[in-house]
C-alpha positions, -999 to +999 in steps of 0.1 A: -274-064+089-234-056+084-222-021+088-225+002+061-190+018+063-177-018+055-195-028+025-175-038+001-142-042+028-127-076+041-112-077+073-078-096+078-068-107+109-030-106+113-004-121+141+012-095+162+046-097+142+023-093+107+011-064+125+043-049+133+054-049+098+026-037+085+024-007+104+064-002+101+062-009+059+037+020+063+055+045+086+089+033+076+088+024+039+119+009+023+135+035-008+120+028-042+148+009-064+161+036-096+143+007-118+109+011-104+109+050-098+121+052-133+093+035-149+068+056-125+089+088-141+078+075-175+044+067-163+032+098-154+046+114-176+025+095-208-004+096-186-005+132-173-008+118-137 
């Protein structure tokens, strides 16, 4: 019987220098271009979010 705090989850196995990224795209991220934080501007802004 699988764990029920994975239902529904995959798990991804990734080389050590996958890993690294990953982990420094999450604690480091890279500046959002003018282009895409504009259209998230205009986003929430029609959707109320």
């Amino acid at each position: 019987m699988p764990d029920s705090s994975a239902d529904g989850e995959r798990r991804i196995d990734l080389s050590v220098r996958d890993s690294e990224a990953f982990v420094r795209a999450l604690t480091d991220p890279q500046p959002l271009e003018d282009r895409l934080s504009d259209t998230i501007g205009r986003y929430r802004r029609q959707t109320g979010v």
